[in-house]
ZAZA-264039 format. One line per field, with one value per residue (C-alpha): residue number from 1; residue in three letters; chain; x, y, z. Coordinates in pm, 1 decimal. Example, Ala and Ser with C-alpha at 12.3 -4.5 7.8 and 13.67 -1.06 7.14 Angstrom:
BEGIN
n	[1	2]
res	[ALA	SER]
chain	[A	A]
xx	[1230.0	1367.0]
yy	[-450.0	-106.0]
zz	[780.0	714.0]
This chain:
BEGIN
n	[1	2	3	4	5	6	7	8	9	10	11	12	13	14	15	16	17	18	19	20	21	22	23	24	25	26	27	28	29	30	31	32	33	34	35	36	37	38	39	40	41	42	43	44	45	46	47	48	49	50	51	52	53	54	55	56	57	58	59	60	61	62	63	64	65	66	67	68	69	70	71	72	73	74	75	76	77	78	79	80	81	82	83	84	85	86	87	88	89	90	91	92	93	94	95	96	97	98	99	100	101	102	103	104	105	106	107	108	109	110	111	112	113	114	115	116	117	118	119	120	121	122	123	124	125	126	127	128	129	130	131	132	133	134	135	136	137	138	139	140	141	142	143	144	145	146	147	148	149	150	151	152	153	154	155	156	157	158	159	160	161	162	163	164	165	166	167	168	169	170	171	172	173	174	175	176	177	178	179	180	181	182	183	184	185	186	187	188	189	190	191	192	193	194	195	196	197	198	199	200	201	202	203	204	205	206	207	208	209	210	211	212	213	214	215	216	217	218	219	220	221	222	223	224	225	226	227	228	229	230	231	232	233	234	235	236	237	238	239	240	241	242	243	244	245	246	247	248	249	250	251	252	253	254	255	256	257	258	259	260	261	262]
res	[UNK	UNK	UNK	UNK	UNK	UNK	UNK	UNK	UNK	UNK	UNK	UNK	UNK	UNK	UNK	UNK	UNK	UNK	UNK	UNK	UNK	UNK	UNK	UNK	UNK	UNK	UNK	UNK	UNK	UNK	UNK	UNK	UNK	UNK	UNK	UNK	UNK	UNK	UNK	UNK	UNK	UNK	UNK	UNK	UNK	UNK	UNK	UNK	UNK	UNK	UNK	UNK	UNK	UNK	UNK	UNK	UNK	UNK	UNK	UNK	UNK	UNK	UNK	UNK	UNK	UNK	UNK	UNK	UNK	UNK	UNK	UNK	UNK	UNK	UNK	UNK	UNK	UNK	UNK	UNK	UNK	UNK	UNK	UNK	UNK	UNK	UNK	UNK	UNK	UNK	UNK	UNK	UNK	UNK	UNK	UNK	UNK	UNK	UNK	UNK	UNK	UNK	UNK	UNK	UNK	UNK	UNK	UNK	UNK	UNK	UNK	UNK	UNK	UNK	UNK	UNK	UNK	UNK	UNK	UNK	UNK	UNK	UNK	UNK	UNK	UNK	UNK	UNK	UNK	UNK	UNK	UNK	UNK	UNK	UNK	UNK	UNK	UNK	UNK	UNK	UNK	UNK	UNK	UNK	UNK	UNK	UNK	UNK	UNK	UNK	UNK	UNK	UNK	UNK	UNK	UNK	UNK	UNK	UNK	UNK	UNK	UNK	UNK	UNK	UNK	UNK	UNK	UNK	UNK	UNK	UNK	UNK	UNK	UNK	UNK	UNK	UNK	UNK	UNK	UNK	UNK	UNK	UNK	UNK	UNK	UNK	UNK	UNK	UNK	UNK	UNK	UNK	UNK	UNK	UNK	UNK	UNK	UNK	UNK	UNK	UNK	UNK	UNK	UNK	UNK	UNK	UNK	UNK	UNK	UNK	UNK	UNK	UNK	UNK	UNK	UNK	UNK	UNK	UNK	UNK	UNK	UNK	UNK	UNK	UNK	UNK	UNK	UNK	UNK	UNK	UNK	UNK	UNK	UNK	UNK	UNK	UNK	UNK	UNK	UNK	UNK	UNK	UNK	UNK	UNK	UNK	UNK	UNK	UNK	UNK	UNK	UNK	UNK	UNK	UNK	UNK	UNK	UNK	UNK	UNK	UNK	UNK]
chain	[A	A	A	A	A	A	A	A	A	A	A	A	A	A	A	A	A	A	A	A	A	A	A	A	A	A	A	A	A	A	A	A	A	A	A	A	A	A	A	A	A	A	A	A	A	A	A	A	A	A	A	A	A	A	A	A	A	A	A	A	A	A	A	A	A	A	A	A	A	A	A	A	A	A	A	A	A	A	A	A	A	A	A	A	A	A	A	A	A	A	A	A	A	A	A	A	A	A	A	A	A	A	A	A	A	A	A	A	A	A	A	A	A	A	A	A	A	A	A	A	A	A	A	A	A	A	A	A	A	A	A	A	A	A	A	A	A	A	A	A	A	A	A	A	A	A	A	A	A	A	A	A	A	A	A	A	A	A	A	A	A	A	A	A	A	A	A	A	A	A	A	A	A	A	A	A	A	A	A	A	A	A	A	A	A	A	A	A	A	A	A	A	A	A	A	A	A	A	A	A	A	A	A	A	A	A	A	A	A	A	A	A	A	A	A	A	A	A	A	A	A	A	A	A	A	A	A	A	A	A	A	A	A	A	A	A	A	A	A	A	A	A	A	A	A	A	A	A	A	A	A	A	A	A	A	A	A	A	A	A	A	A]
xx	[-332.6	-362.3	-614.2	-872.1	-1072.3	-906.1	-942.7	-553.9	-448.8	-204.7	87.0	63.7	61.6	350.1	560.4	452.9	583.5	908.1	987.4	1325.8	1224.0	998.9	1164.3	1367.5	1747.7	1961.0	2301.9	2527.4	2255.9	2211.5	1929.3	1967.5	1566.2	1548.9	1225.4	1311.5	1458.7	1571.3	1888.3	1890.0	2251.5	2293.6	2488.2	2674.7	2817.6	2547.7	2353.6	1996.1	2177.8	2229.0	1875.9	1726.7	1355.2	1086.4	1157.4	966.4	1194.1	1141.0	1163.4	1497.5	1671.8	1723.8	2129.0	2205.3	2016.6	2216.1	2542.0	2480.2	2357.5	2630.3	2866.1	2695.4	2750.2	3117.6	3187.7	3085.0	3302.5	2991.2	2981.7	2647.7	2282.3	1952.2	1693.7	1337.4	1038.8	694.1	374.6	387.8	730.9	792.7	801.1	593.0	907.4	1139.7	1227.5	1295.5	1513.1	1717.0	1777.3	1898.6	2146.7	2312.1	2112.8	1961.8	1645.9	1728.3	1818.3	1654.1	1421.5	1329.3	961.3	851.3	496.0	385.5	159.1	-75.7	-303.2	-576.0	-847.6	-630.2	-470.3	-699.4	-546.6	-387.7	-316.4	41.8	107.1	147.8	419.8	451.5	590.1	716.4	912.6	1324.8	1376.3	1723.7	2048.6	1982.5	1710.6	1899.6	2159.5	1926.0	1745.8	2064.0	2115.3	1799.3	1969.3	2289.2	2179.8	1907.7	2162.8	2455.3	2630.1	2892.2	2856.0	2848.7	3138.9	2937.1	2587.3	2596.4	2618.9	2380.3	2119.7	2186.5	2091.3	1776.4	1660.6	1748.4	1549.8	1131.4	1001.3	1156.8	1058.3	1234.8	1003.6	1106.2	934.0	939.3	868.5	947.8	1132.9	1351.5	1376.0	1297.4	1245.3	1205.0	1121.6	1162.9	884.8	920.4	620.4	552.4	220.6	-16.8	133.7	387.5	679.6	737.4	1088.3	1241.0	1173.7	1379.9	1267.6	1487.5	1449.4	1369.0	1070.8	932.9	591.6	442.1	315.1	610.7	609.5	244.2	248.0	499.9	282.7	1.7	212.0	328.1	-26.0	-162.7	135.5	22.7	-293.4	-216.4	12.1	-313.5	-206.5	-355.1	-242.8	83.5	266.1	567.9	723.3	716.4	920.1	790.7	833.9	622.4	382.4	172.9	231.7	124.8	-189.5	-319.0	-319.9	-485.9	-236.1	-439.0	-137.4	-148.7	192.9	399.1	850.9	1034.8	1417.7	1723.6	2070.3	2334.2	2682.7	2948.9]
yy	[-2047.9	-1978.3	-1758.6	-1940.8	-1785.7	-1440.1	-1449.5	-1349.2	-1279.7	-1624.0	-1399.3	-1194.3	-1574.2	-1655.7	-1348.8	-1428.4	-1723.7	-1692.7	-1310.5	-1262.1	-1448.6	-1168.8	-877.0	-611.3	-698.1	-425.9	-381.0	-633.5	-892.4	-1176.5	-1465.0	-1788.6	-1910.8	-2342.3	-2543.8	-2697.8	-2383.7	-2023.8	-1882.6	-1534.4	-1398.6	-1089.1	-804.0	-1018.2	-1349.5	-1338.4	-1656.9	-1425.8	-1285.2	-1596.6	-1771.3	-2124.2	-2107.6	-2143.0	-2524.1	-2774.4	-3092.2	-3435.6	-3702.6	-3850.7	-3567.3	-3359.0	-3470.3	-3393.2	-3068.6	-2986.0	-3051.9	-2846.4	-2536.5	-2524.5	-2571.5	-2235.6	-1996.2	-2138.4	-2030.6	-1682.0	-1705.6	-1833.6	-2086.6	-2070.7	-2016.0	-2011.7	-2260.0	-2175.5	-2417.7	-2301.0	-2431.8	-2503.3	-2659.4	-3057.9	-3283.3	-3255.8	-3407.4	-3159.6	-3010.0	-3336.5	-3416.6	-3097.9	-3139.1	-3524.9	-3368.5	-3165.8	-2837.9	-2696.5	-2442.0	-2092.6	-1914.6	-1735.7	-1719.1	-2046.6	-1933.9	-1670.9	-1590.8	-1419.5	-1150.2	-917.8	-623.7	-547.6	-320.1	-58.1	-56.2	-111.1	92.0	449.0	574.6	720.2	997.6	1303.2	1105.3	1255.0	1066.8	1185.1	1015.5	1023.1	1287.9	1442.3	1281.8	1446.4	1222.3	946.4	995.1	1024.5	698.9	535.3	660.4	490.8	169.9	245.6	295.2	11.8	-228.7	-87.9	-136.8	93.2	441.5	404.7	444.7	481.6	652.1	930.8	624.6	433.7	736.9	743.1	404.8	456.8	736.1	565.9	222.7	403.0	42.4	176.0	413.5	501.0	636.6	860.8	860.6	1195.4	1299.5	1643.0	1693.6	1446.3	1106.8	798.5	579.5	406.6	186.2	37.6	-17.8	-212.9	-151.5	-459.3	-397.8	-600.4	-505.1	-318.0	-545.0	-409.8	-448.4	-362.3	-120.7	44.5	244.7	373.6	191.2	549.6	599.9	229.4	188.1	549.3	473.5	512.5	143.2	231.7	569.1	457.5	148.2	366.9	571.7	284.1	169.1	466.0	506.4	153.4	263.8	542.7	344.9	136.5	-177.7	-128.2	-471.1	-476.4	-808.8	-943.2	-1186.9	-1133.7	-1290.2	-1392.7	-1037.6	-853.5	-1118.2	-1027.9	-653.6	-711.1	-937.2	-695.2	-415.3	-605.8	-819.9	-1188.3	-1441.2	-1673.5	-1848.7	-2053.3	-2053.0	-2257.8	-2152.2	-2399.4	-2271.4	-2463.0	-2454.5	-2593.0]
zz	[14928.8	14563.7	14416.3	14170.1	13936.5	13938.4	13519.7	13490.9	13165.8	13042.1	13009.6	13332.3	13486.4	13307.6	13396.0	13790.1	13777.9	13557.2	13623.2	13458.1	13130.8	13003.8	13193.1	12941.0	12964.0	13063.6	12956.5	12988.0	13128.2	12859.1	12868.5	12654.1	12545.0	12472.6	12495.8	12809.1	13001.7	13043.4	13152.1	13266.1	13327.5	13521.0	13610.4	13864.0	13969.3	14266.0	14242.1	14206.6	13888.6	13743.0	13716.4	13517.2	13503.9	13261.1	13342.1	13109.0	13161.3	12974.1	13237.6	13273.7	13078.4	13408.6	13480.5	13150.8	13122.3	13419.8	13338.5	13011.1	13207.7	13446.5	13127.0	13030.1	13343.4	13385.5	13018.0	13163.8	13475.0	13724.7	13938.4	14142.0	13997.1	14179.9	13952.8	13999.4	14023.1	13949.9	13947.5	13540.0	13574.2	13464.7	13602.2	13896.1	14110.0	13950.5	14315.8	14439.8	14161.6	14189.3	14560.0	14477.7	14247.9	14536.3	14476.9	14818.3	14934.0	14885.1	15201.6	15419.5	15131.2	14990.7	14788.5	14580.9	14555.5	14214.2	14310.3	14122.4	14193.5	13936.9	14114.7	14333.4	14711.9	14986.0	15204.1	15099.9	15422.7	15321.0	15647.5	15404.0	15191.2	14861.2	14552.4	14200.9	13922.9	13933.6	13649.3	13747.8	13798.8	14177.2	14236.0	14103.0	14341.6	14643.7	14528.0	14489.8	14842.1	15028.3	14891.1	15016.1	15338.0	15348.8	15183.7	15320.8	14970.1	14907.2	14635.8	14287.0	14070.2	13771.3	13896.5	13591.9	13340.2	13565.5	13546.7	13116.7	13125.4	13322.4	13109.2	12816.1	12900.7	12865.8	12973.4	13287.5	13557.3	13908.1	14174.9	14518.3	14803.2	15021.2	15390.4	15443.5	15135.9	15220.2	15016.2	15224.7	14979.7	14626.3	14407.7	14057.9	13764.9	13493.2	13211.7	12931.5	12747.3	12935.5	13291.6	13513.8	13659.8	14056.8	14021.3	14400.7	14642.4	14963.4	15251.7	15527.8	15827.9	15999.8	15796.6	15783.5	15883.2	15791.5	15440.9	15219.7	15061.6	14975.3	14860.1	14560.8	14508.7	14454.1	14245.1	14025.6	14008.3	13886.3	13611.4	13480.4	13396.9	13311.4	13029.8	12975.1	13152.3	13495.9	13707.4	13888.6	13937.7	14143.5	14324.6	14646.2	14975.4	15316.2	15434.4	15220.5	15088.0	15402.1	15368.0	14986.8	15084.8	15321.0	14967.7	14793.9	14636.0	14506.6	14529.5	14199.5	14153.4	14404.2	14295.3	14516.9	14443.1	14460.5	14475.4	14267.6	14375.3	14098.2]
């Protein structure tokens, strides 16, 4: 159930619901802006990475619209995308339309709910967890690590020029998560001036459950306001929408995600 009457800023809605049309690009990514859609490309030719939202779809224009967005990410060498349909998105039977063009629910994951946190975790139980900023290309690496491992995704090639980037980007912030002295986690932070964009977060499976995940929201939170926008937002999966609920989290936006194979 969506929140009512929460008195969200319009634009912290609209990032909730359509995440990767306000985010900062990062090298390499490229996003193409029309009135009836956005098309976020990203670093790979993973369907998440290659994303249509923002969808505001004159009846009967849909098939067309279609054919000219796949026209796009084959230019570019793709030939899946994820669209996303929020709660704004026209027309109301959008989902049904894009399933009767041969586009099906996103799996295991079909919804994303757009979360937000204005007033603080309820709970900051976090079992002696400390937190800090990534600063050093040694924290880098041992963030990069706790993905590895969660992910099991293989090393970097490029984790110096990765860490340049990082550094480089200030709308951006990496966080580490430590239990004695040892990094068990992180998690990503994206800051636009009226909030802070959680971008991802990893925790070893061996430290799960001890307060990790909340020490570096509680970290991020307090960097927000810190920056002077103090409300976190993100889209969050059937996994940690219940973890994020029990924080403190107020859901306000409802994405149901289509893959498109072409």
């Amino acid at each position: 159930m969506l929140e009512q009457n929460l008195q969200i800023p319009e634009q912290v809605l609209s990032v909730a619901e359509d995440l990767n049309t306000y985010l900062p690009l990062s090298n390499g990514d490229q996003r193409y802006v029309t009135p009836e859609y956005v098309i976020w490309l990203g670093p790979t030719s993973d369907p998440h990475h290659n994303v249509v939202q923002r969808l505001r779809i004159s009846e009967g224009t849909l098939p067309a619209i279609v054919e000219k967005v796949r026209a796009i990410f084959r230019a570019h060498g793709r030939n899946q995308a994820t669209w996303e349909v929020g709660n704004s998105a026209t027309p109301i039977n959008l989902a049904d339309q894009l399933i009767a063009l041969g586009m099906v629910p996103d799996s295991p994951d079909p919804v994303a709910t757009g979360m937000v946190l204005t007033e603080g975790l309820l709970s900051s139980n976090t079992n002696n967890i400390t937190t800090k900023p990534v600063e050093t290309l040694a924290e880098f690496v041992a963030s990069c690590e706790v993905i590895q491992n969660c992910f099991g995704t293989p090393p970097d090639d490029d984790i110096e020029q990765q860490f340049s980037q990082l550094k480089a980007e200030l709308q951006k912030t990496r966080w580490i998560a430590l239990q004695d002295n040892k990094p068990v986690a992180m998690a990503d932070a994206t800051h636009l001036e009226y909030a802070t964009i959680l971008n991802g977060a990893a925790t070893l499976p061996e430290a799960r459950g001890q307060g990790a995940y909340r020490a570096l929201l509680a970290a991020r939170f307090k960097e927000a306001k810190q920056r002077g926008a103090p409300m976190l937002v993100t889209q969050a999966g059937s996994m940690s929408r219940p973890i994020l609920k029990g924080l403190g989290f107020k859901e306000i936006s409802r994405v149901q995600i289509f893959v498109d194979n072409f």
